[in-house]
C-alpha positions as CSV (number, residue, x, y, z in Angstrom):
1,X,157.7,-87.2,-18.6
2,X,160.3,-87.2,-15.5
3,X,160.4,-90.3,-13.7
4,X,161.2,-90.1,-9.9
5,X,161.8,-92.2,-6.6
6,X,160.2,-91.7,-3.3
7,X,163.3,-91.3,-1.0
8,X,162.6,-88.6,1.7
9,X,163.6,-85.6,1.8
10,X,164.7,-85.7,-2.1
11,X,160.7,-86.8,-3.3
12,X,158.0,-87.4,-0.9
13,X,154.9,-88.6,-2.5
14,X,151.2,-88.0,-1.0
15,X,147.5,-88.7,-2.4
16,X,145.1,-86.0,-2.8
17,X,141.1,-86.8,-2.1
18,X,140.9,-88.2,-5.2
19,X,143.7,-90.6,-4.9
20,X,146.1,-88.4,-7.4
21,X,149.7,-88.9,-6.3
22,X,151.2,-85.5,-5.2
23,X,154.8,-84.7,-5.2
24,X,157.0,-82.9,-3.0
25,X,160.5,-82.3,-1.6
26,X,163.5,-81.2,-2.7
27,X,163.7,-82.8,-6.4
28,X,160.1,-81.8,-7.8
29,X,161.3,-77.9,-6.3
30,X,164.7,-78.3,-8.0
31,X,162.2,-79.1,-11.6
32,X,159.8,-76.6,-10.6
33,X,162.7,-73.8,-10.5
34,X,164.1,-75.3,-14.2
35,X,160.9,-75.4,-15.9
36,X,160.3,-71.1,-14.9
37,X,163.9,-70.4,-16.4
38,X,163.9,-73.1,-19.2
39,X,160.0,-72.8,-20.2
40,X,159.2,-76.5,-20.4
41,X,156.0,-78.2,-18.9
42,X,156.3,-81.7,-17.2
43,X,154.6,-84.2,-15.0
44,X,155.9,-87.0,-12.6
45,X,155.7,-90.5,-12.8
46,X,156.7,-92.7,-9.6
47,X,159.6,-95.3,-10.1
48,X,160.6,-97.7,-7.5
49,X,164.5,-98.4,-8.5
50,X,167.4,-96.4,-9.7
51,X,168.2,-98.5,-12.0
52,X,171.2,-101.4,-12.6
53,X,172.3,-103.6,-15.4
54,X,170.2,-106.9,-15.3
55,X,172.9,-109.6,-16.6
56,X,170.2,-112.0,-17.2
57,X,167.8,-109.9,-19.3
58,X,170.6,-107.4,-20.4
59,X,168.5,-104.9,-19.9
60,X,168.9,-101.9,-17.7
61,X,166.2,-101.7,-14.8
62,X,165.0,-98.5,-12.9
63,X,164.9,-95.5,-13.7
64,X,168.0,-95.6,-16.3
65,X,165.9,-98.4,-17.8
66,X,163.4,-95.6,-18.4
67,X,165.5,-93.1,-19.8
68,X,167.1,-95.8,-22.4
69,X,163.5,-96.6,-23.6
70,X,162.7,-92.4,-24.7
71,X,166.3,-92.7,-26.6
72,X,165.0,-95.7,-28.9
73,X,161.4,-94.0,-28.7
74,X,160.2,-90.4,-27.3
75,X,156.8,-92.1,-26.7
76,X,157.9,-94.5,-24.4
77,X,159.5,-94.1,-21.1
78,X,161.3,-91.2,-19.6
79,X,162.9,-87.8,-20.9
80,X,164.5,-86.9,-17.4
81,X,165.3,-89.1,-14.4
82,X,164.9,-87.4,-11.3
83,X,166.2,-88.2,-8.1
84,X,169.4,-88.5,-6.2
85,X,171.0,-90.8,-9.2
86,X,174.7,-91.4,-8.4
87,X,176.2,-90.6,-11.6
88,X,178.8,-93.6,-12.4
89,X,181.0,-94.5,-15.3
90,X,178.8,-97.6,-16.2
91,X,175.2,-95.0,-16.2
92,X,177.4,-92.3,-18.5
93,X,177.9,-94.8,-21.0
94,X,173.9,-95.3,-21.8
95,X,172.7,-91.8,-20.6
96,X,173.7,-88.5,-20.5
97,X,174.0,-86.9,-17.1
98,X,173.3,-82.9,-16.2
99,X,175.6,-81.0,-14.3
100,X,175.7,-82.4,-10.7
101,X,173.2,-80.7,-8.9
102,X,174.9,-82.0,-5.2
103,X,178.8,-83.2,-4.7
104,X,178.3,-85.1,-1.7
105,X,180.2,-89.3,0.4
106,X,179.4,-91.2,2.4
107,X,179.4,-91.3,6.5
108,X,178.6,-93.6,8.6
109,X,175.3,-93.3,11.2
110,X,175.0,-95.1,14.6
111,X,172.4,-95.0,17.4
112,X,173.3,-91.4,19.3
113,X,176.0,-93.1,22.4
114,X,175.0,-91.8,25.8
115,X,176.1,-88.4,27.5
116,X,178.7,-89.2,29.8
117,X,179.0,-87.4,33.6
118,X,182.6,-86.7,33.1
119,X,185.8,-87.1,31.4
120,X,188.0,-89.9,33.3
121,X,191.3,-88.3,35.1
122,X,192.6,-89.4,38.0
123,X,195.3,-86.6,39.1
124,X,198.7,-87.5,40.1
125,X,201.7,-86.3,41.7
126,X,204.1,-88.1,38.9
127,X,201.8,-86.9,36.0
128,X,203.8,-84.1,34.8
129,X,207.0,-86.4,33.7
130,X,206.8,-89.5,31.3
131,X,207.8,-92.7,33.4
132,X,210.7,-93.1,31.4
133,X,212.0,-89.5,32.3
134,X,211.5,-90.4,35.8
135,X,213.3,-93.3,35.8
136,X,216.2,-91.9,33.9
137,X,215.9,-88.7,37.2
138,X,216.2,-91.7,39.7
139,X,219.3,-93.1,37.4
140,X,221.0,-89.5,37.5
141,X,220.6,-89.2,41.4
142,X,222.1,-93.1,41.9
143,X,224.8,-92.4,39.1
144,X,226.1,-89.1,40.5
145,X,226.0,-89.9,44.2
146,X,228.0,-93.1,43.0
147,X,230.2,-91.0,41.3
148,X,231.0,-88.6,44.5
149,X,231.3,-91.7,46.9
150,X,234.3,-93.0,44.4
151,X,235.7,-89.9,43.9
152,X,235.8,-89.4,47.9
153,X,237.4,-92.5,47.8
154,X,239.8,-92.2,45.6
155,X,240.7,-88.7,44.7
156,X,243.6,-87.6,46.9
157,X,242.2,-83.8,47.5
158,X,238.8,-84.6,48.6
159,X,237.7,-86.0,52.2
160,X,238.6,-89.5,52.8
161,X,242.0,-88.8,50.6
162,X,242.8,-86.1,53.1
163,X,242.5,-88.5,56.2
164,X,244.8,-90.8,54.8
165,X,247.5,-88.3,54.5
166,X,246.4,-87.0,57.9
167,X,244.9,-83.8,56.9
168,X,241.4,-84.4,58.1
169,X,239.9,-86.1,60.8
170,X,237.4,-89.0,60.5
171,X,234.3,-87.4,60.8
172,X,235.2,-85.5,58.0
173,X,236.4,-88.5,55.5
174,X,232.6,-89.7,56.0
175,X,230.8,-86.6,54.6
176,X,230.9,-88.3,51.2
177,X,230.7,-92.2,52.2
178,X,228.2,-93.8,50.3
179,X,225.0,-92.7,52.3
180,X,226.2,-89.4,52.7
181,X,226.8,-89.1,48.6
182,X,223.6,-89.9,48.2
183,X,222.3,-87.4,50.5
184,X,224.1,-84.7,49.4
185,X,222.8,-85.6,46.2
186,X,219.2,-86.3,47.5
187,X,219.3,-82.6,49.5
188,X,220.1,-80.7,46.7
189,X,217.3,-82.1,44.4
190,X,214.9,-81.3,47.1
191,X,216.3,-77.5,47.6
192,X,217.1,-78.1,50.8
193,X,220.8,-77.4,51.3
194,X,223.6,-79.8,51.7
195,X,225.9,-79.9,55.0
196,X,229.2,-80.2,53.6
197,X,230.5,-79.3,50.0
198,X,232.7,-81.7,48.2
199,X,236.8,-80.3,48.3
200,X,238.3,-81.5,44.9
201,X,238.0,-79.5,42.1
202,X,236.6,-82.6,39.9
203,X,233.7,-83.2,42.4
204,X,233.1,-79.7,42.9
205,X,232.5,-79.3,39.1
206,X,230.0,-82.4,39.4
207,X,228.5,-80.6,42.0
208,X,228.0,-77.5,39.8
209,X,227.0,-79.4,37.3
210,X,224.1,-81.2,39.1
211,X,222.9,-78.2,40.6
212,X,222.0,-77.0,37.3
213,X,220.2,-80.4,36.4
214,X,218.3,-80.0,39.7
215,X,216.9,-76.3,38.6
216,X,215.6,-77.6,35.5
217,X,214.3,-80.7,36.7
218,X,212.3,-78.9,39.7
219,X,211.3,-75.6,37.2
220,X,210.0,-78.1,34.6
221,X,208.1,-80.0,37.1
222,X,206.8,-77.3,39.3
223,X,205.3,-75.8,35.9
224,X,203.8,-79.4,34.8
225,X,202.0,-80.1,37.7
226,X,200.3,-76.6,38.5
227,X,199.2,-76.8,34.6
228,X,198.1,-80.4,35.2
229,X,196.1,-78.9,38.3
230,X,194.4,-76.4,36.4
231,X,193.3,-78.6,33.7
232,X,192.5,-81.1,36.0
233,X,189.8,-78.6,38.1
234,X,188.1,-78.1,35.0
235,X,187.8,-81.5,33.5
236,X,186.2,-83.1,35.8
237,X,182.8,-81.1,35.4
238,X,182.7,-81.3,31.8
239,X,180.2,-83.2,29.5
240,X,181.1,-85.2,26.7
241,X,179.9,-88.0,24.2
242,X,181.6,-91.4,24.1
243,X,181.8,-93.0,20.6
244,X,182.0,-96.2,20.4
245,X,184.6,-95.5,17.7
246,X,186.0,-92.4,15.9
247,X,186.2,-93.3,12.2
248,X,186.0,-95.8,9.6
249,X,189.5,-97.9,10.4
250,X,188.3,-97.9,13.7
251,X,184.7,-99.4,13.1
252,X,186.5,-102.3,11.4
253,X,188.0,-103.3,14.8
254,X,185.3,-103.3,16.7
255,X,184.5,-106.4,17.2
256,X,181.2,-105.2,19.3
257,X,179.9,-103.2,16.6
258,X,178.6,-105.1,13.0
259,X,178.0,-102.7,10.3
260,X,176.2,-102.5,6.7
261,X,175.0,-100.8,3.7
262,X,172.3,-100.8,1.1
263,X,172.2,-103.9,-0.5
264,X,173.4,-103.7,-4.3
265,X,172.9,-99.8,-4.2
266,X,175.9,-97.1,-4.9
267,X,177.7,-97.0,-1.1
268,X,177.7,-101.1,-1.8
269,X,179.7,-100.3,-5.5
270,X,181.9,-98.2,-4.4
271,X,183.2,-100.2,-1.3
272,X,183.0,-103.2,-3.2
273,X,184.7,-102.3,-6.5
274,X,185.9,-99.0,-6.1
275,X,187.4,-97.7,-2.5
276,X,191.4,-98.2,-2.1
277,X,193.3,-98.6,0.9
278,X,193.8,-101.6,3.7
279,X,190.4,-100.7,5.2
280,X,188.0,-100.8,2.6
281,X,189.7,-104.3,1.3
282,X,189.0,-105.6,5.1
283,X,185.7,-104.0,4.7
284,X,185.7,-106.4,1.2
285,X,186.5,-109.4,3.0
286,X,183.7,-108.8,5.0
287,X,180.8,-107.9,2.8
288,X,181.2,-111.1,0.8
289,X,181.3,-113.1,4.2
290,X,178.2,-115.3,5.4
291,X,177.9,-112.4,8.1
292,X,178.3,-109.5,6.4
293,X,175.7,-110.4,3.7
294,X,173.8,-110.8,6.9
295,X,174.3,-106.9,7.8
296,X,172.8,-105.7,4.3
297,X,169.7,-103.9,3.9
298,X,167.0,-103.3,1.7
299,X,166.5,-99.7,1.7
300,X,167.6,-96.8,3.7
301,X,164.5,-97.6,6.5
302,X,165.5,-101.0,6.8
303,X,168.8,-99.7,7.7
304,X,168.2,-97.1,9.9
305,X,165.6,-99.1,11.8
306,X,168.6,-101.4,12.7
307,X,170.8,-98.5,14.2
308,X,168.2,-98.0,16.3
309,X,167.8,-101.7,17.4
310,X,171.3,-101.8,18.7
311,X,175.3,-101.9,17.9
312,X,174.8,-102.0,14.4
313,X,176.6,-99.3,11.9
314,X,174.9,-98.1,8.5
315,X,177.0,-96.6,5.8
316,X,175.4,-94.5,3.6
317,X,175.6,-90.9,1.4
318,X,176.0,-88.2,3.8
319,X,173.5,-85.9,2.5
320,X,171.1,-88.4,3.7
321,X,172.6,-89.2,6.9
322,X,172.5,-85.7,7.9
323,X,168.8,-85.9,6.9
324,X,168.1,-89.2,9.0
325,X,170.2,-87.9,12.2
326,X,167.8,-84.5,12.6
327,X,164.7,-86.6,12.5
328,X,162.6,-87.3,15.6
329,X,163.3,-88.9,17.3
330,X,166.6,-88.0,17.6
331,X,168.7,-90.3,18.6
332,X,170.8,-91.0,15.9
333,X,174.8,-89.5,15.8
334,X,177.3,-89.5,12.8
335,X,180.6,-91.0,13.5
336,X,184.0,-89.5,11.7
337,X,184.6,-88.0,8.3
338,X,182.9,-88.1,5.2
339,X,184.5,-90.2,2.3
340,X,184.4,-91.0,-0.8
341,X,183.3,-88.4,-2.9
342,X,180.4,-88.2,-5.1
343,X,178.2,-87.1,-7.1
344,X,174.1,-87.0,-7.8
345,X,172.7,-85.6,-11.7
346,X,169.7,-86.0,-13.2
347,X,169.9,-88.7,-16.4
348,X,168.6,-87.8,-19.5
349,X,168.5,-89.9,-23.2
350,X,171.8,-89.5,-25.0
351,X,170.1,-87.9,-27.9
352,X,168.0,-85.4,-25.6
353,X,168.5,-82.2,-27.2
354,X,167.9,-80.3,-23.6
355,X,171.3,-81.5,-21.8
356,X,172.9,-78.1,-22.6
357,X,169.7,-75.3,-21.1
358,X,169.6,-78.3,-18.2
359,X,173.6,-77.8,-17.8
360,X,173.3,-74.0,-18.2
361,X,170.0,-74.0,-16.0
362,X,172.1,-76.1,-12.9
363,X,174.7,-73.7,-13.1
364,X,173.1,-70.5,-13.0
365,X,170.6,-71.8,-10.0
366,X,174.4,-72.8,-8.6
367,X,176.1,-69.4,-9.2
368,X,173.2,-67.6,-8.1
369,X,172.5,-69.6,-4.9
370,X,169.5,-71.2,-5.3
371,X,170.8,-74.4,-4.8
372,X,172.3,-74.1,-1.7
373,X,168.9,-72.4,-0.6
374,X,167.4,-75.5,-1.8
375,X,169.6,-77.8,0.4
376,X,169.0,-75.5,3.3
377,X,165.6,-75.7,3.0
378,X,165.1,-79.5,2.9
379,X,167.9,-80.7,4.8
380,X,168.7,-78.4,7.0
381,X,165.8,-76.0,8.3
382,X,163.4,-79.0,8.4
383,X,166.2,-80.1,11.5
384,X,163.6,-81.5,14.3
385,X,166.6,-82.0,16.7
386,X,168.7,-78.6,16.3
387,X,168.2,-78.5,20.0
388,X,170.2,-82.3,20.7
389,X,172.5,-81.5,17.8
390,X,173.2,-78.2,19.6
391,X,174.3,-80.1,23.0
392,X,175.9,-82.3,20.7
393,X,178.6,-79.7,19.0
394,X,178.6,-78.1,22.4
395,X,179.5,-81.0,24.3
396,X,182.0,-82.2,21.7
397,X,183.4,-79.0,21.0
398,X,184.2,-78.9,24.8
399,X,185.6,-82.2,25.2
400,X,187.8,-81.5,21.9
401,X,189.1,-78.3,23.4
402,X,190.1,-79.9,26.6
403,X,191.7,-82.8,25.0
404,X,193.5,-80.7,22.6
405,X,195.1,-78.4,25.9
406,X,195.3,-81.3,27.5
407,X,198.7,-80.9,29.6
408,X,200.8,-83.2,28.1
409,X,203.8,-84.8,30.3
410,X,207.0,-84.2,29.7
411,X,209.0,-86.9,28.0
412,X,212.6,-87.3,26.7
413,X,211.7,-85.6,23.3
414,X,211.5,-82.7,25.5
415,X,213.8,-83.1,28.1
416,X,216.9,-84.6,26.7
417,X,219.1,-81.7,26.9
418,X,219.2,-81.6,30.5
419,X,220.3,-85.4,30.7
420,X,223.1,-84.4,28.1
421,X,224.0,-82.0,30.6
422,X,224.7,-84.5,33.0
423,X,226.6,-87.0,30.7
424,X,229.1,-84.2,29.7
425,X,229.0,-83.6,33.7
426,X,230.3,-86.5,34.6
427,X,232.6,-87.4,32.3
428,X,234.3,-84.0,32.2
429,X,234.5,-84.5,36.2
430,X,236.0,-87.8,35.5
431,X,238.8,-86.1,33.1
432,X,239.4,-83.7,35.8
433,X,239.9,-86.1,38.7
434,X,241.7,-87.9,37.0
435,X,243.9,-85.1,35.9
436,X,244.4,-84.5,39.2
437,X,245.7,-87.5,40.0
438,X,248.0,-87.5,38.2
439,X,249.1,-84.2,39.3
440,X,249.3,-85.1,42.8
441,X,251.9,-88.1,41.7
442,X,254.2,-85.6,39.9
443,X,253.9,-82.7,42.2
444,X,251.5,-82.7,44.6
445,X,253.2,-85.5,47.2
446,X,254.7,-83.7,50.2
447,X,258.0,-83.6,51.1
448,X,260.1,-82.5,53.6
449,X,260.9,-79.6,51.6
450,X,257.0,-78.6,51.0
451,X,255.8,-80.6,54.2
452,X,253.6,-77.9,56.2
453,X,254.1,-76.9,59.8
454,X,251.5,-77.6,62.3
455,X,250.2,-80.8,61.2
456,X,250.5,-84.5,62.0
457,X,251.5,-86.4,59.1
458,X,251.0,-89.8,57.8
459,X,254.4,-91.1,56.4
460,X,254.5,-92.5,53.1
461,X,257.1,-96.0,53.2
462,X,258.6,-95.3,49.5
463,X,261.2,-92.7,50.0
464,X,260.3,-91.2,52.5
465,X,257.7,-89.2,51.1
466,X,255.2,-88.0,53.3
């Protein structure tokens, strides 16, 4: 006697003309294909629980109930239980479980979100640097025109120096007053030119130095935004799906979305007693609450009806939500990765004498592929929605590529080397001006023995030093 459960597509149970129950799906096929190698007749029996330990009675219920009846006598009960039987530490310790016939977690289904027109992007001209890399740019222009306006002021050997010992005229000392510092510096990041080049060798080198800034910052962003273009012509006429959320940690926080499981059935064990990790104690918290006992279900129907009723989440063994989500009519979707492994054996009395052919049977059908023919069969070629699920992968597969070559902009991770570049600028220009200075007070103060011909001097009061 094998003792089974209608859950579809694992047994599906029908009624001849005579009102004989008839079984079918992908259990009574997987017995079918064990009794041919291991020469054994059988006949089904309907069950309608899997079985848990029944505090009050202390008695085990279900199916496992069964099997623990043939152990204390082969005339009662059950010699196999068959169905998709979670095989658990507290079942292995009052039956014996075959190899597992599927290895299989859970996921989590939701009503299938809406096709969206387009992926949101708005272009724009300041996309292809962070806003903090822009900000530091602007800084670098302020900082080195600040620096050129002081060193004009200050530095005998540039412009405004040079009119104070009469060597230039007043036009000239204003090529690098404030506003014209900043221009110069303004110019140059453009590409434009500059009208005047500074004359001391300190804010010449700054000058050199901020040149090279200026052809990485313009290469860089010239590249960023043509590639931000590009991506940007394509985007915009692409489908995609918008989930409501992308995983587990993320349904949690949703505070639009209430979610659910089978009440007192494995996916509830394992959350409640089993799962580690920060979500699944959150997940905890709320299953014992007034509301979550609220979200809890019956039986897988009850569950999936609910999906379809609105912003409601059920979490359940994937096998079976891949076997819900390709059923008319087809508007169901799976959200994130599977977890929490499992797996499903058939339970037999732990003095059957057949749990090694049944172990030996499972993994020749394994080796030889007649398993995964069996899956394929009822879970996958029965698909009445291979056409949305198509669209589906398509769609997402789209949208993933795009976001993945995404351009991304460029931020000071990348770009800090050029800024470096003009740190070390100006502080090296700084060394030099003042470097010279001091050379100017030690040698560089005309005399009347070095005074040059030709020019109208500016005398200096202390010593007659010119």
């Amino acid at each position: 006697m094998i003792v089974t459960i209608k859950q579809e597509p694992y047994t599906m149970v029908t009624r001849d003309e005579f009102g004989n129950p008839l079984f079918s799906g992908f259990i009574p096929e997987l017995i079918f294909k064990l009794s041919r190698r291991l020469r054994f007749d059988y006949r089904f029996r309907e069950e309608f629980a899997y079985g848990k330990f029944d505090n009050t009675t202390q008695q085990w219920t279900g199916m496992i109930g069964e099997v623990i009846k043939n152990e204390k006598d082969s005339n009662q009960g059950a010699d196999i239980a068959a169905a998709a039987i979670t095989i658990t530490s507290d079942r292995e310790k009052v039956v014996n479980f075959v190899k597992p016939f599927q290895n299989l977690g859970f996921s989590i289904v939701i009503k299938r979100p809406d096709y969206a027109t387009d992926l949101p992007y708005t272009f724009s001209i300041f996309q292809p640097f962070d806003p903090a890399l822009w900000g530091l740019i602007i800084l670098s222009v302020v900082v080195v025109g600040l620096f050129l306006w002081l060193m004009n002021m200050y530095n005998p050997y540039e412009w405004a120096g040079r009119y104070g010992l009469g060597l230039a005229d007043k036009q000239q000392s204003e090529y690098f007053n404030l506003a014209g510092s900043m221009w110069f510096v303004f110019t140059s990041l453009q590409w434009q030119g500059f009208e005047k080049a500074p004359r001391s060798i300190a804010s010449k080198f700054l000058g050199c130095v901020w040149f090279a800034f200026v052809s990485i910052v313009l290469v860089t962003y010239t590249a960023g935004i043509v590639n931000h273009l590009f991506w940007a012509s394509m985007v915009h006429k692409s489908a995609s799906i918008r989930s409501p959320f992308v995983d587990l940690a993320h349904l949690i926080t949703n505070k639009d979305y209430k979610y659910g499981v089978l009440e007192n059935g494995q996916t509830y064990r394992y959350l409640m007693d089993l799962a580690p990790g920060e979500e699944f104690d959150a997940i905890r918290r709320y299953l014992k609450s007034p509301e979550g006992q609220a979200q809890l279900v019956k039986n897988v129907t009850a569950g999936i009806e609910k999906v379809r009723k609105g912003k409601y989440a059920f979490i359940m063994e994937s096998m079976m939500a891949k076997h819900e989500i390709n059923r008319r009519p087809c508007d169901l979707a799976l959200v994130g990765d599977q977890f929490g492994n499992r797996a499903y054996g058939l339970a037999l009395p732990l003095n059957s004498t057949i749990l090694s052919d049944l172990n030996v049977g499972i993994l020749e059908m394994m080796e030889e592929g007649e398993l995964e023919e069996l899956e394929r069969k009822w879970f996958v070629d029965r698909n009445e929605c291979w056409n949305v699920t198509v669209m589906d992968r398509l769609a997402t597969d789209v949208a993933s590529a795009l976001y993945v070559n995404k351009p991304k902009s460029v931020d000071l991770g990348m770009f800090w080397s050029p800024l470096v570049l003009v740190i070390v600028g100006v502080i090296a220009s700084l060394i030099i001006a003042f470097a010279e200075m001091m050379y100017y007070r030690q040698w560089g103060r005309y005399k009347s023995s070095n005074q040059p011909q030709g020019q109208q001097l500016k005398m200096d009061p202390d010593e007659g030093n010119i």
